[in-house]
C-alpha positions in Angstrom: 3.5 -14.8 15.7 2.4 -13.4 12.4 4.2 -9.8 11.6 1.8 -7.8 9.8 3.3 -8.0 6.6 2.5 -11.5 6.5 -1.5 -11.1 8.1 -2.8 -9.3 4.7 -1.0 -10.3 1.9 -1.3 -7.9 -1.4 0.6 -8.1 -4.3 0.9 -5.6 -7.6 -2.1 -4.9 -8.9 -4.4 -5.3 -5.8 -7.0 -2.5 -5.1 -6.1 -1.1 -1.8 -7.4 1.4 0.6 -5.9 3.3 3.2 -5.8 6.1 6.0 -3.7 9.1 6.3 -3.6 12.6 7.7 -5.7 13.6 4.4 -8.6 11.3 5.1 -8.5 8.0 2.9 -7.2 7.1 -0.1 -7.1 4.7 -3.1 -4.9 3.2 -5.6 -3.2 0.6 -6.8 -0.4 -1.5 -6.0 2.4 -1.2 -8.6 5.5 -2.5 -6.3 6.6 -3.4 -2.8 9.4 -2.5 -1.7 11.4 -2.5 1.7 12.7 0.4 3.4 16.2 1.2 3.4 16.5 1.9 7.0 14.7 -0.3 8.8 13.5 -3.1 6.1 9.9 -2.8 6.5 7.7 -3.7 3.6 5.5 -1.0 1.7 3.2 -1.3 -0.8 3.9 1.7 -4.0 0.0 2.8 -4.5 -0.6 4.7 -7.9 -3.1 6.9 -6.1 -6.8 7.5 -7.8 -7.9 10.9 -8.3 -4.4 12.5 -9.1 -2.5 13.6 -11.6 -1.1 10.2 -13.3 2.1 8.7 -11.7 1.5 10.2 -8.2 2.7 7.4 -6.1 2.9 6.8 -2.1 4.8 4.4 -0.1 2.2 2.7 2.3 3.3 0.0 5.0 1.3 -2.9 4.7 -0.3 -2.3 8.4 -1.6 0.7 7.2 -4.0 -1.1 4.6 -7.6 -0.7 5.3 -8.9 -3.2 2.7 -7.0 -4.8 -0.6 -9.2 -6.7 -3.1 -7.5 -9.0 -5.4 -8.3 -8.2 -9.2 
């Protein structure tokens, strides 16, 4: 069984797109990182439209599309 980490693989730099409770968003990926408490991988977006350096910690489930610059 592939975990869904593994089923879209993105790494820094990729393009990514994504849904949250603010409609979708777009950045891109400047680190992954796992979360302390249950080890989960998530992707550190540099969000576009924002003020520079505004980062979010998406799971990798959550992607919607990643294109590979």
């Amino acid at each position: 069984m592939q975990t869904p980490e593994l089923s879209r693989p993105v790494s820094i730099g990729d393009r990514v797109t994504f849904d949250t409770d603010e409609g979708y968003q777009a950045g891109t990926v400047n680190d992954l990182r796992r979360d302390v408490g249950n080890g989960e991988l998530h992707a550190w977006v540099e969000l576009d439209h924002q003020w520079p350096g505004m980062f979010r910690a998406v799971r990798l489930a959550a992607l919607q599309s990643v294109s590979n610059q």
